[in-house]
PALUM-44480 format. One record per atom (N, C-alpha, C): x negated, y negated, z negated. Coordinates in steps of 0.02 Angstrom, whole numbers, plus 50000, padded with zeros to 5 digits. Each point is the difference from the previous one (the first is absolute). Example, Ala and Ser with C-alpha at 12.3 -4.5 7.8 and 13.67 -1.06 7.14 Angstrom:
BEGIN
493405028449610 500454994150000 499554994050000 500184994750036 499584994149997 500394994549963 
! end
This chain:
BEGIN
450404339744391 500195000849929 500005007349980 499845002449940 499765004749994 500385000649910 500575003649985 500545002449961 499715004749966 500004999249927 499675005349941 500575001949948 500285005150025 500605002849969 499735008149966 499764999149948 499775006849971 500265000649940 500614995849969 500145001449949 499694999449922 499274999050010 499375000849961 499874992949978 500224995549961 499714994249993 499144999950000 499625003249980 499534998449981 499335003950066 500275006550011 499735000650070 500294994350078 500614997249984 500104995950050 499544992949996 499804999049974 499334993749978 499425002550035 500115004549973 499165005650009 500124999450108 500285000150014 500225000350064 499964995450030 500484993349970 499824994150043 499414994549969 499595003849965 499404996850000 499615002150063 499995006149989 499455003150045 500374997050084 500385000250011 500274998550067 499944993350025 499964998149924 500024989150032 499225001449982 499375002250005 499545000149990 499955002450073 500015003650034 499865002650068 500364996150064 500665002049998 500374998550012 500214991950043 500204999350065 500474990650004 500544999149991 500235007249985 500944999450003 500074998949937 500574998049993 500374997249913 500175006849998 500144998149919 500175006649945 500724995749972 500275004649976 500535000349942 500205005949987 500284999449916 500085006949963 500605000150018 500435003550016 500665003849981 500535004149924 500404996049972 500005006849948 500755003150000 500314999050066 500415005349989 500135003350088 500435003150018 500125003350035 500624995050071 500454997749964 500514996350050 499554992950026 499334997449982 499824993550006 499725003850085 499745004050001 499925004550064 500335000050065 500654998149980 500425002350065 500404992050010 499804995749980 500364993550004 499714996650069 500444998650045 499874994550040 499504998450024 500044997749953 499484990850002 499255002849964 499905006849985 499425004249995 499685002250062 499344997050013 499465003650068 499245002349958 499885003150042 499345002149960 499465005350077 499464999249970 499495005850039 499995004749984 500085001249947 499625006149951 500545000549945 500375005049978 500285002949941 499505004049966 499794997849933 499625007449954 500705002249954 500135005850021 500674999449958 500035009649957 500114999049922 500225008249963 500725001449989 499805004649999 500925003649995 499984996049906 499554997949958 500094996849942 500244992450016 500084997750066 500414994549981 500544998249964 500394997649972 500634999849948 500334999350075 500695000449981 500794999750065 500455003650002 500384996450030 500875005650005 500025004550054 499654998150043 500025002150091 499445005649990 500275005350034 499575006649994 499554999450049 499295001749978 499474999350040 499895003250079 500605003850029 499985001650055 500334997150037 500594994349962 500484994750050 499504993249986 499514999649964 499524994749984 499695000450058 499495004950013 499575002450062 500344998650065 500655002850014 500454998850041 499954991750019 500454996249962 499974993050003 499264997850005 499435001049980 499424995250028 499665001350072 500385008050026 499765001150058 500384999750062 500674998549990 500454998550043 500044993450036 500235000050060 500184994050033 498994996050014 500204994750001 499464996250045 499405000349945 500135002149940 499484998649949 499235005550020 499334996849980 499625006250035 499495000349940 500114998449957 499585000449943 499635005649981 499445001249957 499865007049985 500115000849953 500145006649962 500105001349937 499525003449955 499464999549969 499625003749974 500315004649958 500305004849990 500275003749940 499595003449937 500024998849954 499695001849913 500175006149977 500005005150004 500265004349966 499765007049981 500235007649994 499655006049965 500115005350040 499825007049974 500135005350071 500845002049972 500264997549939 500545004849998 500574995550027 499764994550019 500464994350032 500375002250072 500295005550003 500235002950072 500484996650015 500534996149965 500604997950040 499424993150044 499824997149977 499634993149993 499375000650071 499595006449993 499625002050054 500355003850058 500615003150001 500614999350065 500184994950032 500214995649957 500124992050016 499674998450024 499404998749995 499444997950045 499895002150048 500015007850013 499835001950075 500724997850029 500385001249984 500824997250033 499994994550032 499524995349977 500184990950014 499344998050033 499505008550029 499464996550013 499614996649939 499724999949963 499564997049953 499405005649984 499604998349997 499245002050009 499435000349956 500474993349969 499394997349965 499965000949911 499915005349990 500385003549925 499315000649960 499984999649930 499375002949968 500305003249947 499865008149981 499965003849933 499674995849936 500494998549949 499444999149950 499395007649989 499534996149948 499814995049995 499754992250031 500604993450025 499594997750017 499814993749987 499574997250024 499404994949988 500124995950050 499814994149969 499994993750044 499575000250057 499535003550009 499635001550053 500265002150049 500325007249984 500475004350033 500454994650065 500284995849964 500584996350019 499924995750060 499164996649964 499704995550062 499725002550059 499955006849993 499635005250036 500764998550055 500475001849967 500685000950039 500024996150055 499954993249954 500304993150038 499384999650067 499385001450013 499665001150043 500065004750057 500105004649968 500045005950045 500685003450001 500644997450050 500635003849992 499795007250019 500615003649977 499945008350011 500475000550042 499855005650046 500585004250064 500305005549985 500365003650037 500475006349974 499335003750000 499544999550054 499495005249975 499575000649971 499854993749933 499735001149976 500235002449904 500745001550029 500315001649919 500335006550056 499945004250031 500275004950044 499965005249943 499535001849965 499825005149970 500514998949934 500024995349954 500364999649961 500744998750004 500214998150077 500805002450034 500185007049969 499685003950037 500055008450023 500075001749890 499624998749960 499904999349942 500675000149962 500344994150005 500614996949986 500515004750020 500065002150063 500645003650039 499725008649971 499524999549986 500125005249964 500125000149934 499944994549945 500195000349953 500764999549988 500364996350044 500705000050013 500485005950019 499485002950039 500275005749991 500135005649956 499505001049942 499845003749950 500514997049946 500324992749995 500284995449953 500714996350051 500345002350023 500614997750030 500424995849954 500025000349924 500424994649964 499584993350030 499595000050009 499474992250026 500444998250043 500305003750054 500254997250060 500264992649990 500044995450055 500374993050011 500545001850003 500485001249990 501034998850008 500084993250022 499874993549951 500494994850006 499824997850063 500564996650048 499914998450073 499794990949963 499604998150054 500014992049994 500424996250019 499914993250002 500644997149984 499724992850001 500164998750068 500034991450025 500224997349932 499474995149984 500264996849956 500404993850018 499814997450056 500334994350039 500584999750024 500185007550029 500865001650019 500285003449940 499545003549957 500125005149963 500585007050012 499545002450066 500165004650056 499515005549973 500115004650029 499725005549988 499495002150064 499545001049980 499275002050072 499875007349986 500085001650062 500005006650031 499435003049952 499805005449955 499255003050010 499845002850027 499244998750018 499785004650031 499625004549999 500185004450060 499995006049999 499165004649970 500355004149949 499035002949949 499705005050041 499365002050006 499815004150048 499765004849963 500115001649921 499545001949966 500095010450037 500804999849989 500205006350040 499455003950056 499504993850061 499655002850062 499325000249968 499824999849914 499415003549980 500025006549977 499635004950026 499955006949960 499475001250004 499675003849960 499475003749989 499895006150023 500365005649963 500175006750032 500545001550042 500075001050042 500505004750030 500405005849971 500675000949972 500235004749961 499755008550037 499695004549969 500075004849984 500495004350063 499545005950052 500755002350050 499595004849995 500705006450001 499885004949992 500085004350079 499465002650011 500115002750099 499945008949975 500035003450045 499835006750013 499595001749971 500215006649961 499655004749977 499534999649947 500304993649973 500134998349920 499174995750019 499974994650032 499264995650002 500424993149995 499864997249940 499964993249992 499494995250021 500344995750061 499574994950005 500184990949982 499434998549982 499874994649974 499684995850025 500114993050039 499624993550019 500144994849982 499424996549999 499964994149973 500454995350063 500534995649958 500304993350036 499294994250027 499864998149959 499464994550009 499395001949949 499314996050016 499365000949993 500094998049924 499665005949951 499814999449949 499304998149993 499994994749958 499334998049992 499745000249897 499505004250025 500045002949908 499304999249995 499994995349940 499224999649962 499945004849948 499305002649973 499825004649953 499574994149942 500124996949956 499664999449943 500105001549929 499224998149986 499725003849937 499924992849950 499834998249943 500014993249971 499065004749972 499895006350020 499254999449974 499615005250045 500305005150041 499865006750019 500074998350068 499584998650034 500364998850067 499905005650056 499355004749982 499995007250028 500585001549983 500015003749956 500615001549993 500684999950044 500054991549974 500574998750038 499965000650099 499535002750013 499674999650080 500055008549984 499835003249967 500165009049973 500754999850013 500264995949956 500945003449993 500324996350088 499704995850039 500014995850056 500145006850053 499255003350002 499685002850057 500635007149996 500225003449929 500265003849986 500615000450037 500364993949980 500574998750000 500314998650085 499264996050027 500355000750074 499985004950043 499525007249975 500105005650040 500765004049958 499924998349953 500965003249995 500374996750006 500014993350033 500584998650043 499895000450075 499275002850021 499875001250071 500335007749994 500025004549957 500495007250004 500374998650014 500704995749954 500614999150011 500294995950053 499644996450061 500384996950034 499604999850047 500214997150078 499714998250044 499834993650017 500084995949971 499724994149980 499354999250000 499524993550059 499564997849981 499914998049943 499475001049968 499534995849951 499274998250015 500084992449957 499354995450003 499675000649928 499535000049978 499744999949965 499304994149980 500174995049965 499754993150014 499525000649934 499404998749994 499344999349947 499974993449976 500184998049965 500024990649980 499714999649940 499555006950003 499925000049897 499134997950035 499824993849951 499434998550004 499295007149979 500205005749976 499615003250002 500265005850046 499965001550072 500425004550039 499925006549981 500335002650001 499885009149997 500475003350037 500334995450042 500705007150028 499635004750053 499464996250023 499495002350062 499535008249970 500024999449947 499735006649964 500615003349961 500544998149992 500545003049982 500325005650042 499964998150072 500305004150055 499245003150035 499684998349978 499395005150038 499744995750081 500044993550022 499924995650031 499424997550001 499834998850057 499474993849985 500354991850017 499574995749934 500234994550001 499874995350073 499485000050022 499854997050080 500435002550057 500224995350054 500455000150084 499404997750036 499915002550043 499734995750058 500594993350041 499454994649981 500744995950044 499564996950064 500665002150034 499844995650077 500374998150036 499954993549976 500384996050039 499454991750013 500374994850029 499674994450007 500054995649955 500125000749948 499664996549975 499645002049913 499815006450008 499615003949963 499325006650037 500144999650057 499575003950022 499825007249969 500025005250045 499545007249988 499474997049911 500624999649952 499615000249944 500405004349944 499724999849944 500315006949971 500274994949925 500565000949995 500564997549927 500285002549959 500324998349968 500585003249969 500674998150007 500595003749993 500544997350024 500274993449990 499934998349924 500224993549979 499674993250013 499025001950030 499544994750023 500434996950063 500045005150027 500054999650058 500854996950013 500435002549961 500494993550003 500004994949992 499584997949937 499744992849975 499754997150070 499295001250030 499754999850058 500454994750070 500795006250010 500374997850063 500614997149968 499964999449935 500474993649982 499704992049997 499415001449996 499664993149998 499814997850080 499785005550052 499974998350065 500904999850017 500505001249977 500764999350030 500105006350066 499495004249948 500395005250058 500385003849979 500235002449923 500265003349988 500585003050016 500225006650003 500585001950027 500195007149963 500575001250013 500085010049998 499685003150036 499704998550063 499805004650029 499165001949993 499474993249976 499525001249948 500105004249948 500584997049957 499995004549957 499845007050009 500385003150045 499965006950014 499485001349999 499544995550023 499185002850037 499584998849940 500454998249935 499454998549933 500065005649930 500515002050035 500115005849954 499655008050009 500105003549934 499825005850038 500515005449963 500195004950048 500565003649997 499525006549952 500325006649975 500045001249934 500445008150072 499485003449994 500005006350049 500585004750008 500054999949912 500635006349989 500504994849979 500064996350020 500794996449952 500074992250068 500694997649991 500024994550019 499904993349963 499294999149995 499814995649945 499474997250039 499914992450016 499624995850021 499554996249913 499484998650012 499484997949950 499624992050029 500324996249974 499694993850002 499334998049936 499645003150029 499314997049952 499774995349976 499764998149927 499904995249966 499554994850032 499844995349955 499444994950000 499275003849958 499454998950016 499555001449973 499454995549991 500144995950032 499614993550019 500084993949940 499724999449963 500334993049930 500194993750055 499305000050056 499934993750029 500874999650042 500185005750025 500664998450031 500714999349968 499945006649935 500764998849973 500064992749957 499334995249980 499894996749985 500754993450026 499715000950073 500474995550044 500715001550030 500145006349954 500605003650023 500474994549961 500614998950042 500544996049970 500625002049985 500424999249969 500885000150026 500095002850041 499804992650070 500365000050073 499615008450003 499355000449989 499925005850035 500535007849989 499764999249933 500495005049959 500735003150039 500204994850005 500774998050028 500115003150052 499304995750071 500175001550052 500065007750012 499415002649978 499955008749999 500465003249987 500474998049932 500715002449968 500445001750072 500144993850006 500454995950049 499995006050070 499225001049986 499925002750103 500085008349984 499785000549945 500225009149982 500684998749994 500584997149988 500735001350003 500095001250057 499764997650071 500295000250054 499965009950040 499515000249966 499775007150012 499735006449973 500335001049906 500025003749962 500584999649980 500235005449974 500785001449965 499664998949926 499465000849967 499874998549953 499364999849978 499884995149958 499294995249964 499815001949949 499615004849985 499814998149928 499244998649993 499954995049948 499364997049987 499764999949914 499295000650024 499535002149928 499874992149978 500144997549942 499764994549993 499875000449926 499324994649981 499635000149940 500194995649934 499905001549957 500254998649920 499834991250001 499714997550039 499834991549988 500744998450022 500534995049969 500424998750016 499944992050033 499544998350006 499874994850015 499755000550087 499765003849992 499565001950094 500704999450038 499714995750072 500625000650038 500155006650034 499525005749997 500255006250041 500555002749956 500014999849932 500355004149940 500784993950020 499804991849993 500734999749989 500494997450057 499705000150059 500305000850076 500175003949988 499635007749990 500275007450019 500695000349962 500174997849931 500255001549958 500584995649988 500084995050059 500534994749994 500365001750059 499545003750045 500555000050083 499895011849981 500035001549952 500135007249970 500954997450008 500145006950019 500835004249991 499945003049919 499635002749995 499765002149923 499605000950006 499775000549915 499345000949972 500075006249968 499535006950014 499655003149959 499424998849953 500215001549929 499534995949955 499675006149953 499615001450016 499465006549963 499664998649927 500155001849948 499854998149951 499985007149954 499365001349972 499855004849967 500414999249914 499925005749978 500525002349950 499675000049933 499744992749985 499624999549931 500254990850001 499914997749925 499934993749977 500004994950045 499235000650029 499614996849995 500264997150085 500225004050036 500085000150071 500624998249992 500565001949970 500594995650001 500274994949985 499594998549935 499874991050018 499664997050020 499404999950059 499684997850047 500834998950056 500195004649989 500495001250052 500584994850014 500465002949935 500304994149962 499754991350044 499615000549940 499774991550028 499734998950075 500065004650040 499604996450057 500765001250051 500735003949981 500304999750030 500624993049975 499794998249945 500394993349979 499574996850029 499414997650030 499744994150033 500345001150077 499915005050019 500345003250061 500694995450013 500435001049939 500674998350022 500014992549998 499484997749995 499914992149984 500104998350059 499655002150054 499914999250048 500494998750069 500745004049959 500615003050043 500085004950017 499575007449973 500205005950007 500445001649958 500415003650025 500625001549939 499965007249983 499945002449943 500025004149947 500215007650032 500524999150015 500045005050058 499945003450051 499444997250023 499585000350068 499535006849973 499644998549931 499525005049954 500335004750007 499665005850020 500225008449964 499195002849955 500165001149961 499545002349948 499845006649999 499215002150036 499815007049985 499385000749957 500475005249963 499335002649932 499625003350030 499344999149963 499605007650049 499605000149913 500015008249988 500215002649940 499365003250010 499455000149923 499525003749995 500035005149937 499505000649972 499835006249968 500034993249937 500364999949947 500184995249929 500474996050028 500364999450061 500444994150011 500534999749971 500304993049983 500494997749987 500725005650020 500565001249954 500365001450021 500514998450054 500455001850042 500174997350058 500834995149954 500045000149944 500524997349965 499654991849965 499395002049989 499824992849975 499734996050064 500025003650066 499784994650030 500644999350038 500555001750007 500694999750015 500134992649953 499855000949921 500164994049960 499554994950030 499475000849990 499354994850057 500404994550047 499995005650037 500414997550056 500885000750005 500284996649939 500805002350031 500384994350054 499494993549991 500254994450055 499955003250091 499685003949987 499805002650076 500085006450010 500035003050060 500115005350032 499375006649992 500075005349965 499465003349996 500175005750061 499725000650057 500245003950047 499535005749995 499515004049973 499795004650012 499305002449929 499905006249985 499455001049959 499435003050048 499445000550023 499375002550026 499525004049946 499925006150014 499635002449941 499104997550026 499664999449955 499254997850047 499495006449971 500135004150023 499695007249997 499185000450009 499605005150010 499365001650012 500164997050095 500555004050021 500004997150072 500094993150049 499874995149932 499904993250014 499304999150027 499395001749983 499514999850023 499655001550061 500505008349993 499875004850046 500154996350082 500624997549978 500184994450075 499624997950000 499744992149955 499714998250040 499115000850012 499705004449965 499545001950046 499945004850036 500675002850016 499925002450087 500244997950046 500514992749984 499894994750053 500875003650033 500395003449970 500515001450019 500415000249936 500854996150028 500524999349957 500185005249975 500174999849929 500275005849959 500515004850043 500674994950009 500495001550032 500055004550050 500015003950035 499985004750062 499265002649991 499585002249959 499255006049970 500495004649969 499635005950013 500255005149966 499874998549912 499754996249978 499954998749912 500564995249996 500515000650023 500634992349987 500305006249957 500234997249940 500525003349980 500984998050018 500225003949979 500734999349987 500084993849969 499754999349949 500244993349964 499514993450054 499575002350014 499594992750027 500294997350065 500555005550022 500264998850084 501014997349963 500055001549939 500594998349985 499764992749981 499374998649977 500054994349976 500034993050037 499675003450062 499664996950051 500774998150050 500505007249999 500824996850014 500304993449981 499825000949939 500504996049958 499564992150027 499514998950004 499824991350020 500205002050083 499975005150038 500224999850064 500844996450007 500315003549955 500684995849984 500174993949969 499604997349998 499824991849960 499814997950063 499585002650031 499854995050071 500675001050052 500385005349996 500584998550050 500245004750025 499915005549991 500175005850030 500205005149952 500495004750022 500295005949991 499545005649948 499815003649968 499805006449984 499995004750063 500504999150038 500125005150040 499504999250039 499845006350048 499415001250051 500294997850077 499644997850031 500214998250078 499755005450046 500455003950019 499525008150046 500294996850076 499504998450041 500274997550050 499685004850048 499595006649990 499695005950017 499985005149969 500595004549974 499945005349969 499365004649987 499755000450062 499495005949985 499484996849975 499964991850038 499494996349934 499905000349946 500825001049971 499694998249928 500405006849950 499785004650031 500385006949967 499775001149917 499444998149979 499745001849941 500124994249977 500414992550000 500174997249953 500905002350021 500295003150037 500595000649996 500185006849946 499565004349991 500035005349956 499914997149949 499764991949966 499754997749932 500864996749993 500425000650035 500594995149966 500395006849996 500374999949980 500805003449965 500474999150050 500074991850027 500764998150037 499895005650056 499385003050018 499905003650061 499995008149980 500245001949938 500105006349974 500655006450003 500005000650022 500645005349999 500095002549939 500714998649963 499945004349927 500015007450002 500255003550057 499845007249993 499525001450030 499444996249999 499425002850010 499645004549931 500104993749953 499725002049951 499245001149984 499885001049933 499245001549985 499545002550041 500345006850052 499565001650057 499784995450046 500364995850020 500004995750038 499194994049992 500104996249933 499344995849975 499645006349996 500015005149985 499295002949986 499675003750084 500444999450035 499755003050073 499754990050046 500374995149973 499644993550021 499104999649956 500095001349955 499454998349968 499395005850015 500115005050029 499615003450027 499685000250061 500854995250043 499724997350042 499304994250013 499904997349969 499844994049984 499115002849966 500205003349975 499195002249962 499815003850067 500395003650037 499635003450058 499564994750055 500454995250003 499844993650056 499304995549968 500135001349928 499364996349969 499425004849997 499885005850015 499735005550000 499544999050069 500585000150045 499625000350095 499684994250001 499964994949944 499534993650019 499485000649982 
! end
């Protein structure tokens, strides 16, 4: 038996048509909330919305259909801002949830194919961080046997053993260091620019390769690759192993490749990447092949995600303006955040606009987006695209100078060339601190990094004074001199 409790008279039809059309199990509608927890009620299948009508709050509802000998499933109906409702669910074990918009399809899709913790894992981590950002959400009321009408223990929230950053410690001789708690995984899109957004990508992960010691991966999922000419790389690995042979790939073929033979692992991985000379930055190379990304899937998508967590502190990936391609919306559903690159005219911010409301259709939540302008010669002021965008987070402006080009046809990142300006390395901070980290510099070798320790202040003596910067900066032109 198979229970249609959506509150919806007219989508609940829509439901048990389609189900007694497929379907051998019986249907019946539901229209309130206490007919649920009665007795002499069994069922296979609950489709059940937090819009059911009832007295009983939907987390002692959930409670009662999953307690004791009952083993029913619960399909749950509901939206991304539904946090008490999507807690509940991971609390009681339930799995089987859909974001509106949804469709009767959606539903039957459900009833076929149950879901596991790992396959809603990504939108867990999602939630506990939105709870955290929004603590009035919290659950208070304890449950409450309705049968003894006793009080049941709750249990215990774990949201506390998620962090992102590690607070901020201050050691000797005034050097702040900064590490990442757990693996940030950060997508770069554009809704039209996708160089670009693979430009502000390539930028952005050598200034967070300055500030920390942290691996980075750098993943190409944009159907037209360029990170391989972004860093000055070539796109081809030699791979050899058995079951590709002394033949020549690219990083991402060649995963596709040993996920379909089941060999895949971290420790391939390693052997598919290519590391990035002056920085700690590994380069996973695109698809170039139509005939292969053709057959690229999800699972694949995923698995790659999945196997770079085990052995990067952090992910970031180039992915392309089709919101429909599975590289763009894997990348962008199992993303920690999204960097979203959007130029500073009309025409690009509502491309933008609308392709990040289909986005949230999906179950990305609004806050995941940080919004960077990248500002030309007639652009938009940084106040009307503040109004543009006031639903979302504008984390940074990018000026796009003559030295936009200059990168990339010499095949090296703006960021760390002697043509980076002041503003292009402040700008390039500010999304470094959107992905997870500090401003502050990590000197884990003084003499390493003497000429960015003379660029901060915290490392200044005030009675040094003016002599002081003007005998560093002389330093510095001398050293650029002997090269």
């Amino acid at each position: 038996m198979i229970l249609i409790a959506t509150g919806i008279s007219d989508f609940d039809e829509q439901i048990k048509e389609a189900i007694d059309r497929e379907n051998t199990h019986g249907t019946k509608i539901v229209g309130y909330r206490e007919y649920l927890t009665g007795d002499n009620v069994s069922s296979d299948i609950i489709i059940l919305s937090k819009r059911l009508p009832g007295d009983i709050p939907l987390r002692q509802l959930l409670f009662e259909l999953k307690r004791g000998s009952k083993t029913q499933r619960i399909i749950y109906l509901t939206n991304q801002e539904d946090i008490k409702g999507i807690e509940a669910c991971f609390e009681f074990a339930i799995y089987d949830f859909l974001f509106d918009p949804v469709t009767v399809d959606n539903i039957l899709d459900c009833i076929k194919n149950p879901r596991t913790f790992t396959d809603v894992s990504s939108i867990y981590l999602n939630f506990q961080e939105k709870i955290a950002k929004h603590p009035e959400n919290d659950i208070d009321k304890p449950l409450v046997d309705t049968k003894k009408n006793t009080k049941v223990e709750k249990p215990i929230r774990t949201k506390e053993k998620i962090k992102e950053v590690e607070k901020i410690r201050v050691i000797e001789k005034k050097v702040v260091e900064t590490r990442l708690y757990k693996q940030n995984v950060i997508s770069f899109y554009s809704a039209d620019n996708n160089i670009l957004a693979s430009f502000v990508l390539a930028n952005s992960a050598v200034a967070f390769s300055r500030k920390s010691e942290n691996r980075i991966l750098v993943i190409d999922n944009n159907t037209v690759p360029c990170l391989d000419h972004m860093f000055g790389v070539n796109k081809e690995i030699m791979v050899k192993d058995n079951f590709n042979s002394n033949s020549i790939d690219t990083g991402l073929s060649a995963c596709y490749t040993s996920i379909e033979n089941f060999t895949f692992n971290a420790e391939l991985l390693k052997k598919f990447v290519i590391p990035i000379k002056y920085s700690k930055i590994d380069v996973l190379t695109g698809i170039y092949d139509n005939s292969v990304l053709k057959q690229m899937e999800g699972k694949h998508y995923k698995s790659i995600i999945d196997t770079a967590r085990e052995i990067y502190d952090v992910i970031l990936i180039s992915v392309n303006p089709f919101k429909a391609a599975a590289g763009t919306i894997y990348s962008l559903l199992n993303s920690d955040k999204i960097v979203t690159v959007v130029e500073a005219n009309y025409l690009s911010a509502r491309n933008t606009v609308n392709a990040l409301k289909t986005l949230e259709g999906t179950g990305i939540y609004k806050d995941k987006f940080g919004i960077a302008v990248v500002e030309d010669n007639g652009a938009l002021d940084i106040g009307v695209m503040d109004k543009i965008f006031e639903s979302y987070k504008v984390i940074s402006q990018i000026p796009l100078s003559k030295n936009y080009n200059k990168s990339i046809n010499t095949k090296k990142p703006l960021i760390g060339s002697l043509y980076s300006s002041r503003t292009d390395k402040n700008s390039y901070g500010r999304i470094v601190t959107f992905i997870g980290l500090s401003n502050s510099i990590v000197v884990k070798n003084k003499t390493e990094n003497k000429e960015y320790e003379n660029d901060k202040k915290t490392n200044v003596s005030p009675t040094k004074g003016i002599g002081f910067w003007l005998l560093g900066d002389m330093k510095k032109l001398a050293r650029r001199g002997r090269r």
